[in-house]
Structures are given as structure tokens and as C-alpha cells.
N, C-alpha and C positions, 0 to 999 in steps of 0.2 A: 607410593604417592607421598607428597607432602605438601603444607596446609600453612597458608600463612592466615593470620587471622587479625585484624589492624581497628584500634577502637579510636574514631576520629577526631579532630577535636571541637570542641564546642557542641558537641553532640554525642551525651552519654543518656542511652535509656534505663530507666531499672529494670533490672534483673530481671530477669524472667521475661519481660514486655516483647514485642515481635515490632522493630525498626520497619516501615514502609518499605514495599519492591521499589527499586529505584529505577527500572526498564520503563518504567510509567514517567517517574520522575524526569529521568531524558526528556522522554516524550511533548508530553506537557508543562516544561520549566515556565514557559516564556507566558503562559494561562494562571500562575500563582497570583494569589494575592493574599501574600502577609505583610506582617510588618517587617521593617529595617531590618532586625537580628536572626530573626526566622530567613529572611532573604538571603542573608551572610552564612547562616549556616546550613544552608539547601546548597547554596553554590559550593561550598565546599564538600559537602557531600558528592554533589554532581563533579567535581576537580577532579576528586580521589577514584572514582567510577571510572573517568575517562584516565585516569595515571594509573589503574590497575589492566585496563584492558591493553595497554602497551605490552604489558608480559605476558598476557595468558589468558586466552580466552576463553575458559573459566571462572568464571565471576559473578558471586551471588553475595543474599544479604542473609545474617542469621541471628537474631537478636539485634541485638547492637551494632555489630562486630560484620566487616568486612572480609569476606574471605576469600581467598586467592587459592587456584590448585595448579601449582609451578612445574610440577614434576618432567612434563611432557617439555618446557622452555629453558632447564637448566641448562642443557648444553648450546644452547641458540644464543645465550644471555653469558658462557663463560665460567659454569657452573653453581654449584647452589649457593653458595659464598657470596657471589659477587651480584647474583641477579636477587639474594634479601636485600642485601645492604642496597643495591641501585632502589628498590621496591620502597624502604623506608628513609632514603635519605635524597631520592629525586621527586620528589612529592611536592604536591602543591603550600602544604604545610608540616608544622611537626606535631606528633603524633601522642596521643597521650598514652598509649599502650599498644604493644601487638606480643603475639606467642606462635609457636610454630609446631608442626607436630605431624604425624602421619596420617593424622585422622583429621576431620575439621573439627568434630568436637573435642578433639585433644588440643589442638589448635587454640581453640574458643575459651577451654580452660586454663592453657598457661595465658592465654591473655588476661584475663579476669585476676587469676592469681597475682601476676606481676603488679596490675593496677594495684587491688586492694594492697599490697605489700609496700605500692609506692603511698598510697593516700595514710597510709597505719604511719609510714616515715617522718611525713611531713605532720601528720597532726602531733607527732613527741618530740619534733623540731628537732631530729634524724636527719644526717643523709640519706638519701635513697639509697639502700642497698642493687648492688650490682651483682647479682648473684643468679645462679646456672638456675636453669627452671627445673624443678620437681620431675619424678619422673610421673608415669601414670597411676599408681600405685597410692603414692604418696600427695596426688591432690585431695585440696576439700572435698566437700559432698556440696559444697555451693556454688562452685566452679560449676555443676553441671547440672545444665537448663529442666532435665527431668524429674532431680531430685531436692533442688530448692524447696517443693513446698512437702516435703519429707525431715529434713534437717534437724527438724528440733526431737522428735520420733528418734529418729537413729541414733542423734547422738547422746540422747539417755540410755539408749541400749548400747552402749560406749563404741557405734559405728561415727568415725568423722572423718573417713579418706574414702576414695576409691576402692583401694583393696583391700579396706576391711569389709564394704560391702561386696566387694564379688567372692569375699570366702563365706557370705553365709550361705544357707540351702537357699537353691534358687527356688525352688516348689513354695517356702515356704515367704519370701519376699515376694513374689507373683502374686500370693494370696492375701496378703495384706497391704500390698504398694504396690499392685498393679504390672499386667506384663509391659507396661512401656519404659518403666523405671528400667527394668533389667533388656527392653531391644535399646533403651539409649547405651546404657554401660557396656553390650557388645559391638553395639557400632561405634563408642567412642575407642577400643580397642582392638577395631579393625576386624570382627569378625561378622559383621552384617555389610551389606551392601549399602553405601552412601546415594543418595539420589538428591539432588538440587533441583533448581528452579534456576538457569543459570541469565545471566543480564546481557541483553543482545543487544549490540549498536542498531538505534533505526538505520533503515534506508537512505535516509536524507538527512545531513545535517543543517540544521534550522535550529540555535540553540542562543535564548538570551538570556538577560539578569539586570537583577534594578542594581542601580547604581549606590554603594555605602553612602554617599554622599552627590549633591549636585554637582555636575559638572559645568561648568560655566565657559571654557576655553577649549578648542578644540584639541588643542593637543593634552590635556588630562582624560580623553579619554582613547588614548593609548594606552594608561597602566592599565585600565580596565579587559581593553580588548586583548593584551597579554592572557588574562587568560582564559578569555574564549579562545583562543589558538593553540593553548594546550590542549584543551579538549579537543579542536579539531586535530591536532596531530594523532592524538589516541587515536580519533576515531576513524583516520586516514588508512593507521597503523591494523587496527584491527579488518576495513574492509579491503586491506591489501591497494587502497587507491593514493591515487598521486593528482593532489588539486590542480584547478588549470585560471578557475574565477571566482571570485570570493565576492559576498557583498555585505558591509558594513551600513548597519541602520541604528540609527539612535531615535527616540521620542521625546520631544517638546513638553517642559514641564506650564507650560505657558500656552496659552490659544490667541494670545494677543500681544503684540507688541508696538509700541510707537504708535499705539491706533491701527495700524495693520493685523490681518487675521492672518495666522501663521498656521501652516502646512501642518497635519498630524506627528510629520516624521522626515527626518532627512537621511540623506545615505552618499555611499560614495564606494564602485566598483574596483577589484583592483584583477588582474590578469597575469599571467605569464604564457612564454613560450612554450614550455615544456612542464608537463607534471612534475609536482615535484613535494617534499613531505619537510622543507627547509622553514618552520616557522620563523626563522631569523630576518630571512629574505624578504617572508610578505608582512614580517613585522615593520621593515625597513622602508617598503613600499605604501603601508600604510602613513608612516612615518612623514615622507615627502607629500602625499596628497592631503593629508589633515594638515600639514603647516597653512595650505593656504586656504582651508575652509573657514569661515569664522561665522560662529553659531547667533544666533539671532535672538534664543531662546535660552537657560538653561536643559540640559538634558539631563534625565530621573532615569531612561533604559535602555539599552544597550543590547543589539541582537546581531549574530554572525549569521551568513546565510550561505552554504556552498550553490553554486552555481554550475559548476561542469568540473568533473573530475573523468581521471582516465586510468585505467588499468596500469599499478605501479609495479616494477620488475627489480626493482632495488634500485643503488650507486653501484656502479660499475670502477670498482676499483684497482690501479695496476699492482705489477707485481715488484716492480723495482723501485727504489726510490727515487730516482730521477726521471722515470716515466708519469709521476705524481705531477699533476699541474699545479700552480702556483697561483693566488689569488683566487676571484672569484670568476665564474661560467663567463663567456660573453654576457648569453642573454642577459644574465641577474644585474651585468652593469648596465647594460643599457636601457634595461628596465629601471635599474635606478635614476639613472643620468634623465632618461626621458619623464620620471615623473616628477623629476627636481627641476627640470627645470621646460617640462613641457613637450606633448608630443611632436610639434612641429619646430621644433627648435633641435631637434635628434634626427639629422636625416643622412638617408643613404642615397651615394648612386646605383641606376639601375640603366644597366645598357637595352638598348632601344634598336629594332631595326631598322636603320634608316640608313641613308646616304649621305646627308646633311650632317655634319660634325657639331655644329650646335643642339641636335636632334637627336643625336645618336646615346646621351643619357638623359635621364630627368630624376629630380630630387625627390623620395618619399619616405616618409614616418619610417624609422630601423622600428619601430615597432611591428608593423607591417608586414617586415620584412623578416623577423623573426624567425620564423617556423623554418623557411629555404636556409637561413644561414646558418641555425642549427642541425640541417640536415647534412648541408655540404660539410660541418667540421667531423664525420663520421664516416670511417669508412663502409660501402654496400658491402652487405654479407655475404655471404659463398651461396646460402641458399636463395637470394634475390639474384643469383648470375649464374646458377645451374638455371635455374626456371626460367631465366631471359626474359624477367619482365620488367616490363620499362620503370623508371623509374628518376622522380626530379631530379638526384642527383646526378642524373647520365642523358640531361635534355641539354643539346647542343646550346652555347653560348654566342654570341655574335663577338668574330673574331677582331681584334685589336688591328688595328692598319698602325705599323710600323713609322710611318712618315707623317705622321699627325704630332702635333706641338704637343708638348706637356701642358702650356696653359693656354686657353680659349678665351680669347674678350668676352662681357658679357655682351655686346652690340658690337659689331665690325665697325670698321672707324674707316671713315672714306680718306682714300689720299689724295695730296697735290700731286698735279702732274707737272712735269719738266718737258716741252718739245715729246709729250707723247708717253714719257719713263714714270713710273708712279715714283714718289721719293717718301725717305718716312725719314726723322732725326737730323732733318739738316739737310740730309743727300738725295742723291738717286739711287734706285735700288738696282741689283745686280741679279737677274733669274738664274739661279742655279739646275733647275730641273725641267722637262718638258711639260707641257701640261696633264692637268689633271682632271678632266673633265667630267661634271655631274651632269643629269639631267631629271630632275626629279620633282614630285609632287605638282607634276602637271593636272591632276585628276582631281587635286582642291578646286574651292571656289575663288579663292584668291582674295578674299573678307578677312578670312582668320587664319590662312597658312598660305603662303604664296609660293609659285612654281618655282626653286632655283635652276637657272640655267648657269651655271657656273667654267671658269677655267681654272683652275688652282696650280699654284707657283711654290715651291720654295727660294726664299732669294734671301742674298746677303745685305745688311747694313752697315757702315762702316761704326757707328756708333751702335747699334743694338743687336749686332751680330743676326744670327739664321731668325727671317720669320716668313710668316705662314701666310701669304696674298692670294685671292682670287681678285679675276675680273668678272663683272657682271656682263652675261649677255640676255640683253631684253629681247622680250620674244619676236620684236620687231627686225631684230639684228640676227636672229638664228639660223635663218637660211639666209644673210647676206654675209661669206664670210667674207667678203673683200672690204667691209669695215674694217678700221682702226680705231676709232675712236670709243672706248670705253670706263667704265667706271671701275674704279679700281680700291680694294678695301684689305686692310689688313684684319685677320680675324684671330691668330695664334700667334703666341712669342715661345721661342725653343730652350731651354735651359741652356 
């Protein structure tokens, strides 16, 4: 096993004292009420909780001291090397001590040592020494939680390390210090069994914090919500889930403004397509929707709230370098683009079954549209096509008619006629193709979509080259075809 053991900062207990379970802490953050610096240093304690549970879920309090049991994550993390260093240097803050060990209490002791060895440094206006940690042996008798209130005892009987107490008679320190002095000094040396009380992410992340100071503008309280977002990554990280909705709420330091009575609290939802554990993204999305909120009130608290998360299976990463895509997902752009500059200002076509070529797409939210276009950029799996079961990506599409114009007027534009010839640019037009005959949405009321009875034409212009003409036949005219005379409209121009 091995044991990191990390003493936070702004939050040192004395010795011996028993640090609050932090499982509660999670729990009940957003229910505190201290002051200013108590707030700052709860939230950092809560940072460090949610940045330890990224590596190991394992994670308990013991005195003071943070402790972490990695063993089970070294190879997940790149070995033990690289998952300390990531542990003490991807942190919310930096750290005023940590020790490492086999044991936690062995742990817990080179932490303590280190500390007291840096504060001895600095009070005789020393560098801090940089130097290898002791072994077990060779620690105080203060370094360890069970023997603190012993120390001054022992070390008249000239005991002041670890191994000079485990070489006296054990019969005879039981009888005068107690058998717990001697189960700490065998479980700090790994021969009793360790047991914790270990720190579980809730169920539900709901997790807020007062503000170090007011916010007054909406975009200041982004730095804040940075890092409610690390803790929700931890805590993504540890229930193995991938967010889908997030919601942001702040609190009104004020009940009144302008003479107006102001709301307890305001907020503002953000979503994606696809789960996903990219605090960058929904940093980015909160980023574009706070530009345009503007607060009414100062806000004092600040609360994250997940709203729908979904079973997360990792990044799916390729194997070659040029199979790596480039830039960011679809979705993440167009989630950005639509909340920069608005859902309805982001839109997709969507083919339509119809007959009627102005009909036949209509414009909606790509946000919408989302989920199908993330589906189709994937290919169906072997096990979705051994089982034969249906599926959106494999729902027939309404096919493309060949001989439709690249662009569609938004209103058909009626034309002059010539002795009978419809003319567009000057001229008369020249029908290239037989007709094309619609007859459709007879079964409206004719209020708000009216029947096409149509003939449809490709024909040449001498100025505007190939376009796209029907004639109108009114339903008066539809069983008399020995009419000639009709109305005639260009509705396509062809590239």
C-alpha cells in the first residue's frame, strides 16, 4: 500500500486534535454560516476533497492531515511518480506539507516531520531544507498521534524516536502507556490492520460557497464558479458520470433595489449534447451566457447544481495520429456559437416530407438538433446490426430530387407574360424540360397552407441562364386543360 498524507493550507490543527469528517462537510456546505475566512478555508478544504477523489477513492480525514491510499491508482495515473507529483501540484492550492509512506500513520508522521523541520527553518531565517524523509525508525515520538501525550515520560527515559520505543519490553510499556500506544506503533509499521471511515461523494451534486468578496458584475463571478467546476469534475470523476445540465444560482446581497423588491436568487441553466467531464467547455458556456446577464443586485453566494448526468465510458481515443480530429467536437462549437450569440440565430435545415420544394425543409435551433447529429457522426456498432435493431441512424431520409435549383426565392416572383411566353431579365423564357406536375396539400383549409396545383419547368434565360418556373393551376382550371392562360412564377435560380 501507499499513503499520501497532505496538511492543507490555511488550515492547521494542533497536534493531536481530530479535523471534522468532511463527507458531512460536502454534504451540508451551502447550510454554513461563518465568517469570511472560516468560508475560505472550508472551501478549500472542500477543493482538496473533491482533487483528491480524482485519484483514489480512498479518501479520509485523520487529525489534520488529508490522506490518500493510491496504491490501487498508480498504474491508471502512470505510476507512482507521476500520480504524487500530479496529487500535489494539480491542486486547488499549494500545500504547506505532505509525507508519504506505507502506512497512513507513517504517512501522517513524515508529514508532521517535514512541517515542523520547515517552521524550525524559517524561524532561524534558514532555507528550508530539502531533504529525504527519515525512515520509520528514526522518527520523533511526536510525529505520532498516540504518543504525544507520552513524550516528555520517554524522553527522560532517553526514548525520543520510534525505534527506540519499539525496542523496549512491550509487556512492560502496555503497563505503564497503555496497549494503544503500542496497536498505534504496530499499525504505523504495517503490522495491524488499517481501517478508515472513508469520504464518499453524495448522490447529488448541489454544492455552494460565499463569495471572499461581493460580486457586483456578472462576469466576476466566473472566477468563482471555476472552482465549483473542479469539484464537480472530481465528483463526475469519482461517480464515473458524464454531465448533460448544469445549473448556476447566485444570492442577492440586497432585497431591494431602485425601490423594487428583488427575487431571493437568480440563476441561469446551461446544457450539452453529449456527457461529458470537459470543465473547459462548460466553463466557456457559462462564459457566453453571464456576458449578457446583468445583476441587479450584488451577489454574497454562489451555488452549482447538476441537473442530469449520464453514465460516462471515457474519450474514445484513436490509434494513429492522423485519425486524431482536430479542433473542437461539433456539438461544443455550436453550443458555443449558439449561446454567444443565441439559440435562434444557430439554425439548421431539416428535410421535411413534402412535395412542395419551399416545404420540403424548415429552419430549427442546431441545438435541437443536437443529439441526431451527434448520432449520425458515429458509426452503428456490430452489436446494434447483429440484433437488427432499428435505429435513428438507419431511419430513411427524404431523398434529394436531382433537378431542383441550388437556391429557392423566399416568395415566387410572378412573371410578365409575352403573347402567352412567361419572360424573366429582359426576355422570354425558353422551356427546356416537360412538365413537372405537383398536386398537393388539397386536404388544408386553405387559411394557412393552400393547395399547390402546380406545373414545374426548367427553362433558359438568355441573361440569367437555367431557372426553376412553375405555372399556377387554380382549381378552377384543373379539370379544364384546354386553358392557356396561366400564371406563371419563378421560384429557383440554378448555379
Amino acid at each position: 500500500m501507499h499513503w499520501i498524507a497532505l496538511l492543507l493550507p490555511e488550515y492547521v490543527v494542533p497536534t493531536g486534535q481530530t479535523a471534522p469528517r468532511d463527507d458531512a462537510v460536502v454534504q451540508d456546505s451551502m447550510h454554513a454560516t461563518t465568517s469570511t475566512d472560516a468560508n475560505a478555508t472550508q472551501t478549500q478544504r472542500e477543493l482538496w476533497v473533491w482533487h483528491a477523489l480524482q485519484f483514489t477513492p480512498r479518501v479520509a480525514w485523520m487529525d489534520e492531515a488529508l490522506l490518500l491510499e493510491v496504491a490501487a491508482s498508480e498504474q491508471l495515473f502512470g505510476g507512482q511518480a507521476r500520480l504524487v507529483q500530479r496529487v500535489l501540484h494539480e491542486g486547488p492550492s499549494v500545500l504547506q506539507a505532505h509525507g508519504a509512506g506505507e502506512t497512513a500513520l507513517l504517512a501522517l508522521a513524515r508529514m508532521r516531520w517535514r512541517q515542523r523541520t520547515r517552521q524550525e527553518a524559517l524561524q532561524r531565517g534558514n532555507p528550508v531544507p530539502d531533504e529525504a524523509a527519515p525512515t520509520a525508525d528514526a522518527l520523533p515520538l511526536a510525529t505520532l498521534s498516540a504518543a504525544q501525550a507520552h513524550t516528555a515520560t520517554l524522553a527522560r527515559m532517553g526514548c525520543r524516536t520510534w525505534g527506540q520505543l519499539r525496542a523496549l519490553p512491550r509487556g512492560g510499556v502496555a503497563r505503564r502507556f497503555g496497549a494503544d500506544l503500542l496497536a498505534a506503533l504496530d499499525t504505523a509499521y504495517g503490522q495491524r490492520t488499517e481501517a478508515y471511515d472513508w469520504i464518499l461523494p453524495p448522490e447529488r451534486f448541489d454544492w455552494g460557497m460565499e463569495l471572499p468578496a461581493l460580486a457586483e458584475r456578472a462576469n466576476e463571478l466566473l472566477w468563482n464558479a471555476q472552482r465549483l467546476l473542479i469539484g464537480l469534475r472530481a465528483w463526475l470523476m469519482a461517480r464515473q458520470q458524464g454531465v448533460v445540465a448544469i445549473e448556476l444560482i447566485w444570492c442577492f446581497d440586497w432585497k431591494r433595489a431602485n425601490g423594487v423588491d428583488l427575487p431571493p436568487e437568480g440563476g441561469l441553466s446551461v446544457s450539452t449534447a453529449q456527457p461529458t467531464q470537459d470543465m473547459g467547455h462548460l466553463e466557456r458556456l457559462l462564459a457566453e451566457r453571464l456576458d449578457r446577464v446583468a445583476l441587479p443586485s450584488p451577489v454574497r453566494h454562489l451555488r452549482l447544481r447538476v441537473l442530469d448526468t449520464r453514465p460516462w465510458g471515457g474519450i474514445t481515443r484513436a490509434l494513429l495520429p492522423e485519425d486524431k480530429p482536430k479542433g473542437d467536437p461539433l456539438h461544443q462549437f455550436i453550443e458555443r456559437l449558439s449561446a454567444r450569440l443565441g439559440a435562434e440565430q444557430v439554425r439548421v435545415a431539416v428535410a421535411q416530407e413534402d412535395h412542395r420544394p419551399e416545404h420540403q425543409q424548415r429552419w430549427i435551433p442546431a441545438t435541437q438538433m443536437l443529439p441526431a447529429l451527434t448520432r449520425a457522426r458515429h458509426p452503428i456498432s456490430r452489436t446494434e446490426k447483429r440484433a437488427g435493431k432499428p435505429s435513428d441512424r438507419e431511419a430513411p431520409h427524404p431523398q434529394a430530387d436531382v433537378l431542383l435549383p441550388a437556391w429557392l426565392l423566399a416568395q415566387p416572383l410572378e412573371l410578365p407574360m409575352q403573347r402567352d411566353v412567361p419572360c424573366y431579365g429582359g426576355g422570354p423564357l425558353k422551356r427546356l424540360t416537360r412538365l413537372y406536375r405537383i398536386e398537393t396539400a388539397w386536404w388544408s383549409d386553405g387559411r394557412t397552407d393552400a393547395p399547390a396545383l402546380r406545373d414545374y419547368f426548367i427553362a433558359r434565360s438568355e441573361r440569367a441562364g437555367l431557372v426553376w418556373i412553375y405555372r399556377e393551376r387554380p382549381a378552377s382550371l384543373a379539370e379544364s386543360e384546354g386553358q392557356t392562360r396561366f400564371r406563371w412564377y419563378l421560384q429557383g435560380l440554378y448555379a
